[in-house]
C-alpha positions as CSV (number, residue, x, y, z in Angstrom):
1,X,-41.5,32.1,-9.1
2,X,-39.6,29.6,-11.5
3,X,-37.5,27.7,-9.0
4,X,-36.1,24.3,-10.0
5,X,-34.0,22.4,-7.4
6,X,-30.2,23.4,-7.4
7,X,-28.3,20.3,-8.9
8,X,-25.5,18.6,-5.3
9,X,-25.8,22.9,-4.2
10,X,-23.8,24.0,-7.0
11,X,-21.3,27.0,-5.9
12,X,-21.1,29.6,-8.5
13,X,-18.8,33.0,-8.5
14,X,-20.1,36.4,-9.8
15,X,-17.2,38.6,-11.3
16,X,-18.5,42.0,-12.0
17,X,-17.6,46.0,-11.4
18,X,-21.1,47.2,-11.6
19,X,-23.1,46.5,-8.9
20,X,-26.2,46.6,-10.9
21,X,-25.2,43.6,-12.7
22,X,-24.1,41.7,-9.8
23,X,-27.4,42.4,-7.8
24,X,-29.3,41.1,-11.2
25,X,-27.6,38.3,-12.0
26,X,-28.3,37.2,-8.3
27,X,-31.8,37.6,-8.5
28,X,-32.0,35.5,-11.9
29,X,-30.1,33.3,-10.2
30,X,-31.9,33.0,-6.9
31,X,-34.9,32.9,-8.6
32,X,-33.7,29.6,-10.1
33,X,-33.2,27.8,-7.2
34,X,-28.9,28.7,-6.6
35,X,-28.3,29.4,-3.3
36,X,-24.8,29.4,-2.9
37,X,-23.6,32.6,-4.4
38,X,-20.6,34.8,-4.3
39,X,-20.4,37.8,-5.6
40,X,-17.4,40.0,-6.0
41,X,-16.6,43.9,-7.6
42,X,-12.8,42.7,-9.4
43,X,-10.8,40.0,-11.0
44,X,-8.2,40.3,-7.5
45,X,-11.6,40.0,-5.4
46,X,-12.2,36.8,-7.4
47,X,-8.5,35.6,-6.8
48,X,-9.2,35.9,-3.4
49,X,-12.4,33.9,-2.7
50,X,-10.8,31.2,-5.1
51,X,-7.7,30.7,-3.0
52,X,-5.2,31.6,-6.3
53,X,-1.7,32.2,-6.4
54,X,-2.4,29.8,-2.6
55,X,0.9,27.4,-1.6
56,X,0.7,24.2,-3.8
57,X,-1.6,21.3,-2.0
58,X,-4.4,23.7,-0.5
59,X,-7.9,23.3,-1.5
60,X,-9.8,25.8,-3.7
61,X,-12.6,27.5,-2.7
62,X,-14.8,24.7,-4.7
63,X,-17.2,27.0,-7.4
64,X,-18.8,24.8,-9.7
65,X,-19.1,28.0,-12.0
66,X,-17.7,31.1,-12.8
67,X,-19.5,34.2,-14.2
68,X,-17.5,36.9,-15.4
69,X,-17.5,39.9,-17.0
70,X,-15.6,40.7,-19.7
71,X,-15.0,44.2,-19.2
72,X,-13.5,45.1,-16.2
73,X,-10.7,47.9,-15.0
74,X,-7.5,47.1,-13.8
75,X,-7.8,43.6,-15.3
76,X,-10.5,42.3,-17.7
77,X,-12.2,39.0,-18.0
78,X,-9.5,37.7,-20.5
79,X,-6.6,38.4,-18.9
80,X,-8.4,36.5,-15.4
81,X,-9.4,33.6,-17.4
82,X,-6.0,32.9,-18.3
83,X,-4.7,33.7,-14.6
84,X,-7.6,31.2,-13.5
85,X,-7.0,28.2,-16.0
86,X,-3.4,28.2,-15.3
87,X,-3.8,26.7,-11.9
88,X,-4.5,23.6,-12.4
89,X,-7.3,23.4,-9.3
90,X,-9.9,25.3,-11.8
91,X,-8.9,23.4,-15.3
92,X,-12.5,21.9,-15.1
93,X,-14.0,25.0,-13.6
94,X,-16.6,26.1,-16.1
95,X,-16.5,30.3,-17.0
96,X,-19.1,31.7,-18.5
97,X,-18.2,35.4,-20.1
98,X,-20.8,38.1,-19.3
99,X,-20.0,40.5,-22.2
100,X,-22.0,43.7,-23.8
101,X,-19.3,43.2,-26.2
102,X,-20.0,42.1,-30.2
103,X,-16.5,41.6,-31.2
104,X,-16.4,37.9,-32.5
105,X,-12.6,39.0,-31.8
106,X,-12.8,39.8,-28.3
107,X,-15.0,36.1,-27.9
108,X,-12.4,34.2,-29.6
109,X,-9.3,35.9,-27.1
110,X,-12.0,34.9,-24.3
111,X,-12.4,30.8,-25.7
112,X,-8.7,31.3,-26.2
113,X,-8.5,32.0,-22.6
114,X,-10.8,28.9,-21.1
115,X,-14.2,30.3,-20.5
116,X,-16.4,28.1,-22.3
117,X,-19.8,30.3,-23.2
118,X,-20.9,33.6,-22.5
119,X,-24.3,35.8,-21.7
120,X,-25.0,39.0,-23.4
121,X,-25.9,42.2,-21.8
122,X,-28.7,43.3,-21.1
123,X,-28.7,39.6,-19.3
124,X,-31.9,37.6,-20.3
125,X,-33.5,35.4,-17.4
126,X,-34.3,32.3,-20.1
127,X,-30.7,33.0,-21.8
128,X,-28.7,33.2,-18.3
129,X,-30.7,30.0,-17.1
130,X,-30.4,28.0,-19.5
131,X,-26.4,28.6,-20.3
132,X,-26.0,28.2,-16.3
133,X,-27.8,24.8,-16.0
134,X,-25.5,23.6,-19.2
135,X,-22.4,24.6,-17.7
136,X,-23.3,22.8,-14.3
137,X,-24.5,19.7,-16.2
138,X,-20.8,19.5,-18.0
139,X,-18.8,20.4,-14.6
140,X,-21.2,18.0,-13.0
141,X,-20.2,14.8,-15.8
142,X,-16.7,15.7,-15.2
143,X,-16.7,15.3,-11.9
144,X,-18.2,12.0,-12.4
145,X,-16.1,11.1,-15.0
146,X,-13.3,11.8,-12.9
147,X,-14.0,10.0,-9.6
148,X,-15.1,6.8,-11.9
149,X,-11.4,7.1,-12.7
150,X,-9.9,7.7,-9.6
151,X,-11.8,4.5,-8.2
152,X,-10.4,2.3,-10.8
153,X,-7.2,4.0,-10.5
154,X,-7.8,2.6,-6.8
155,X,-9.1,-0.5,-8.1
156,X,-5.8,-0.9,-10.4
157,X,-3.7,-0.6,-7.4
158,X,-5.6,-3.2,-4.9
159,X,-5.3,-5.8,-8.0
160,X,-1.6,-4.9,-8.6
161,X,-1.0,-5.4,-5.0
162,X,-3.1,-8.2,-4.5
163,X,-1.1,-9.7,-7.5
164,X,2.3,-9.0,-5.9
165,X,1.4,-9.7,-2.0
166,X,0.6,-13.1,-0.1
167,X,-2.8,-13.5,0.7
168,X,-2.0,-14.9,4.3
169,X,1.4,-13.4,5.7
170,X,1.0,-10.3,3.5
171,X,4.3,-9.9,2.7
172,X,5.7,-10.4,-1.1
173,X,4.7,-13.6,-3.1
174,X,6.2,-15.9,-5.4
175,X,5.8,-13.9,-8.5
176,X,6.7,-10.9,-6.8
177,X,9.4,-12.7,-5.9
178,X,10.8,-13.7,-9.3
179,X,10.1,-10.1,-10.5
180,X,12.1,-8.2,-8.3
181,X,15.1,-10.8,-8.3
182,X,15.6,-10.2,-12.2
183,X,15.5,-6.8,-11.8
184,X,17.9,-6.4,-8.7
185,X,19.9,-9.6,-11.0
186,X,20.0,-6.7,-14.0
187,X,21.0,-4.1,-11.9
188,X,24.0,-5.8,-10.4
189,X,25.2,-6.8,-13.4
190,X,25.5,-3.3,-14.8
191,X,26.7,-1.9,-11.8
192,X,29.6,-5.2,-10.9
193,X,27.2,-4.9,-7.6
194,X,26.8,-8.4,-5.5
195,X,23.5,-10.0,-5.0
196,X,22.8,-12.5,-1.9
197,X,20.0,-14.5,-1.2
198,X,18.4,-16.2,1.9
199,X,16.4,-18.8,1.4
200,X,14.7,-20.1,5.0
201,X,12.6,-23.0,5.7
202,X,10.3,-23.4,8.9
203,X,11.5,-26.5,10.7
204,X,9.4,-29.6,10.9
205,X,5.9,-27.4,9.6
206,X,4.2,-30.3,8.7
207,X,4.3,-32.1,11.8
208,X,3.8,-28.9,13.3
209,X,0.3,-28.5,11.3
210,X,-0.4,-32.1,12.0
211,X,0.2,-31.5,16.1
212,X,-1.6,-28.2,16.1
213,X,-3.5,-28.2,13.0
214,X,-4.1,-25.7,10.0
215,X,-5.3,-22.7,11.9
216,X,-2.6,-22.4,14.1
217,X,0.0,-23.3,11.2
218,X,-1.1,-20.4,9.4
219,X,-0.9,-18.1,12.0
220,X,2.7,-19.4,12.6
221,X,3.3,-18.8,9.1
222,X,2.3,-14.8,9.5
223,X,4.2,-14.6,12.7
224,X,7.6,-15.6,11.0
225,X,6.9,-13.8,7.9
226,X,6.2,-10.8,9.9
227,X,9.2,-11.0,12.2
228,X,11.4,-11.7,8.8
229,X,10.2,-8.6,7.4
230,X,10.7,-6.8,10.3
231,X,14.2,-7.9,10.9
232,X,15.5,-6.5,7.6
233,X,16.6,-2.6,7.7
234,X,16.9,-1.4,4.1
235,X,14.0,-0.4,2.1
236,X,14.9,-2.2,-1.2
237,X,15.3,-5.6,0.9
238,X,12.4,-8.4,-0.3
239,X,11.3,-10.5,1.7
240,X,9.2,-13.0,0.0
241,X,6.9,-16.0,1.1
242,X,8.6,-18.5,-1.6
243,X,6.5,-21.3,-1.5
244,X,4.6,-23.6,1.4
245,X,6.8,-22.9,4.3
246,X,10.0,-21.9,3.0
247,X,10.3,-18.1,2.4
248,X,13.3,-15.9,0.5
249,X,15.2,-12.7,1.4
250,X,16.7,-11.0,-1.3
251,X,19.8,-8.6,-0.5
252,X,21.2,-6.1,-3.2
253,X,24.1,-4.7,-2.7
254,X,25.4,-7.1,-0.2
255,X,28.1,-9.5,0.5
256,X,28.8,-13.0,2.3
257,X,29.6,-11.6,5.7
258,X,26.5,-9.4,5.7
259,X,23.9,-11.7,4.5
260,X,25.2,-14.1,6.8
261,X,24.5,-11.8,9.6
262,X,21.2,-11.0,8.5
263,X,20.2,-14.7,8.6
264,X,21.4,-15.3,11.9
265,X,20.1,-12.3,13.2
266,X,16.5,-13.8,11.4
267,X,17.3,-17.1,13.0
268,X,17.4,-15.5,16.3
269,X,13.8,-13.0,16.0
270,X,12.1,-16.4,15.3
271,X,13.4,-18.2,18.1
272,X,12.3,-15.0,20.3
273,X,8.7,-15.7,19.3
274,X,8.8,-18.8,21.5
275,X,5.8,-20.3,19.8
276,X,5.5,-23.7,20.8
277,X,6.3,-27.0,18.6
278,X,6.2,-30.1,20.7
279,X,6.3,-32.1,17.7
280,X,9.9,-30.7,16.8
281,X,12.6,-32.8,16.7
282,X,15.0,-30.1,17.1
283,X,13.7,-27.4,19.5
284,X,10.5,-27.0,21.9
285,X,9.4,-24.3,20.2
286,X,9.4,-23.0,16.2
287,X,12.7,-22.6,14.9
288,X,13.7,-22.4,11.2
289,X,16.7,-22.9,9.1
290,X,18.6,-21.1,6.6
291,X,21.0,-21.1,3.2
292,X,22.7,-18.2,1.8
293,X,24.5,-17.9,-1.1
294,X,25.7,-14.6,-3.5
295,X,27.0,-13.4,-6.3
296,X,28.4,-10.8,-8.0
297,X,26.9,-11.4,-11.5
298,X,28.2,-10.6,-15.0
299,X,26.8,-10.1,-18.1
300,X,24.4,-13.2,-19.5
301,X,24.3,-14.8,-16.2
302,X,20.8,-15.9,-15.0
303,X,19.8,-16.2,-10.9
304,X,18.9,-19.7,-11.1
305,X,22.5,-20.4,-10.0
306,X,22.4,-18.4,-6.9
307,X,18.5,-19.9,-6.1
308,X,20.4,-23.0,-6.7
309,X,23.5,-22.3,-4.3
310,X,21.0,-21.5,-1.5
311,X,19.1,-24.2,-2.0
312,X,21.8,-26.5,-1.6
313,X,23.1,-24.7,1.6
314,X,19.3,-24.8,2.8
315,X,19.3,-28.6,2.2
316,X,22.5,-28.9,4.0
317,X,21.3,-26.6,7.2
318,X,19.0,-29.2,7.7
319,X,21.0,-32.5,7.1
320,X,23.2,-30.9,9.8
321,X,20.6,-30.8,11.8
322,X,18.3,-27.9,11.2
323,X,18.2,-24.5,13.3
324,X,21.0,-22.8,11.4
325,X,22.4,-20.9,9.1
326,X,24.7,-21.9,6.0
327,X,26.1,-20.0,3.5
328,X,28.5,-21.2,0.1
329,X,32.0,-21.3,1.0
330,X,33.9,-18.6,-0.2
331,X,35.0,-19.6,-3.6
332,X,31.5,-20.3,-4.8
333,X,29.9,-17.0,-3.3
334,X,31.1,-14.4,-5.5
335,X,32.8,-16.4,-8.4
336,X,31.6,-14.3,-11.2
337,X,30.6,-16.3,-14.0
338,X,31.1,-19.4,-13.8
339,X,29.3,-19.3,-10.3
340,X,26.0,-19.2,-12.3
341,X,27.4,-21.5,-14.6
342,X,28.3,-23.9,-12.4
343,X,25.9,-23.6,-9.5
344,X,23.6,-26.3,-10.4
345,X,26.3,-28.7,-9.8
346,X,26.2,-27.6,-6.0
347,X,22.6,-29.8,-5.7
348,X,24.1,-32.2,-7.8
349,X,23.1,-35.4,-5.6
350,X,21.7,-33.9,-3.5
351,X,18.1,-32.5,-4.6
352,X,16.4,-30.0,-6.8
353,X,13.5,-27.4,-5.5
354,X,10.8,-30.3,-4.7
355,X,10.8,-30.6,-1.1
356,X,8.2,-33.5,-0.5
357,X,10.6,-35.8,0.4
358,X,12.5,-33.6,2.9
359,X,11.3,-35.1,6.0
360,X,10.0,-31.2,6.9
């Protein structure tokens, strides 16, 4: 007997009226080691056992090859080729044509159709075996070929997320950060929408690393980043870890009033943890502070005005003594243009975005 072993158990579909045929090819094909057979008498059989016309998102059957003859009543190989290829499920499906036919015409409709070989009748055992194993070997590299890409698909994303996430709090970095304010920054300005933005620092960290050392500091940091994260309600909010200790909260679409009482409501969660800082001058326990400032930008303004008008209101949160929230008076919040403009001058004399020298 000339049995080879069957390539991963290849499943292969037999699409024949005559039962002769069927019962031969199975025998050919037994005889070369393929177990996993299915044999069926019509083209609506074969629908059938391949799950076609099925709701979208439900698996196929899973044949790794289709044999079918060409001639067939009700509906011929051709025209079930075409039904076949047109769901997208069997696109890679290898169909070999079983034909007694010699029209080169009635070939070319069937290549036309998606089958990609065929067998003559009579079938030959060393004609039949060797157009099987070829099929198999191309359905076999496709399948290869496709999970190589779906792993650096996967791959692709890990980086792109690794790229746009914090290693330690997990939530967005700095250059996701940037990113997402000059697109929400675009997107205001065509829509006259406002833009406000938090930024929060964690009161005395560094004596609070120094007291309880690095370990714990970090898992401080996650703790607030989480609860920050957690305390925001819309979808298309960022929260972002902005640097060190400090982290930033982005807000489309919202104004003074409601950012405000986002960052107290922030200000609040973090006292809730109740995580211990004996080394605060402020509080017992960890407690952070908070500027906000927004804008409703126009055309050819930048966001380094608004970072800058929270900044300042940061800085000024924690001259007054940290542990609270302040936000740009009125007249500076929305103040189209010149706002953006004229922002920087708000840190005039009092610092730019180097906190070394904060006493923090």
């Amino acid at each position: 007997m000339e049995q080879q072993p069957s390539v991963d158990a290849p499943r292969i579909l037999i699409v024949d009226d005559s039962l002769k045929s069927r019962l031969l090819i199975e025998t050919l094909l037994r005889a070369q080691g393929y177990k996993d057979l299915t044999s069926v008498d019509s083209a609506r059989q074969a629908f059938l056992a391949l799950s076609l016309g099925a709701p979208p998102g439900l698996e196929s059957a899973g044949f790794d090859l289709i044999l079918m003859d060409l001639l067939m009543p009700e509906m011929d190989g051709i025209q079930a080729c075409h039904q076949i290829k047109s769901d997208s499920r069997f696109l890679d499906v290898p169909i070999i044509m079983v034909t007694a036919e010699e029209s080169t015409a009635s070939l070319k409709e069937a290549f036309d159709a998606g089958a990609i070989d065929y067998v003559n009748k009579p079938v030959n055992r060393v004609e039949l075996a060797a157009r099987v194993k070829s099929a198999l070997r191309l359905k076999h590299e496709t399948d290869r070929r496709k999970a190589r890409e779906f792993e650096l698909l996967e791959l692709t994303e890990q980086l792109r997320k690794l790229s746009v996430v914090d290693g330690l709090t997990g939530i967005a970095n700095r250059r996701n950060f940037d990113e997402e304010l000059a697109r929400i920054w675009r997107r205001a300005q065509r829509e006259s929408a406002p833009v406000s933005l938090v930024l929060i620092d964690i009161d005395h960290f560094k004596k609070y690393n120094d007291h309880y050392g690095h370990l714990a500091g970090d898992d401080c940091l996650r703790r607030v980043a989480q609860t920050l994260q957690q305390a925001v309600k819309r979808p298309f909010d960022l929260v972002a870890r902005y640097g060190g200790e400090e982290f930033a909260v982005v807000l489309p679409d919202t104004d003074g009033p409601g950012s405000q009482t986002l960052a107290e409501e922030m200000r609040k969660a973090v006292e809730r943890l109740d995580i211990a800082h004996a080394a605060s001058a402020v509080s017992s326990r960890v407690t952070i502070s908070s500027g906000v400032a927004g804008i409703a930008p126009e055309a050819g303004a930048q966001p380094d005005g608004l970072i800058a008008a929270a900044d300042a209101c940061l800085y000024e949160a924690k001259r007054a003594g940290r542990n609270r929230v302040v936000i740009a008076p009125g007249e500076d919040r929305f103040r189209p243009r010149e706002t953006a403009t004229s922002a920087p001058s708000l840190v005039s004399g009092v610092r730019k975005v180097n906190h070394e020298n904060s006493g923090r």
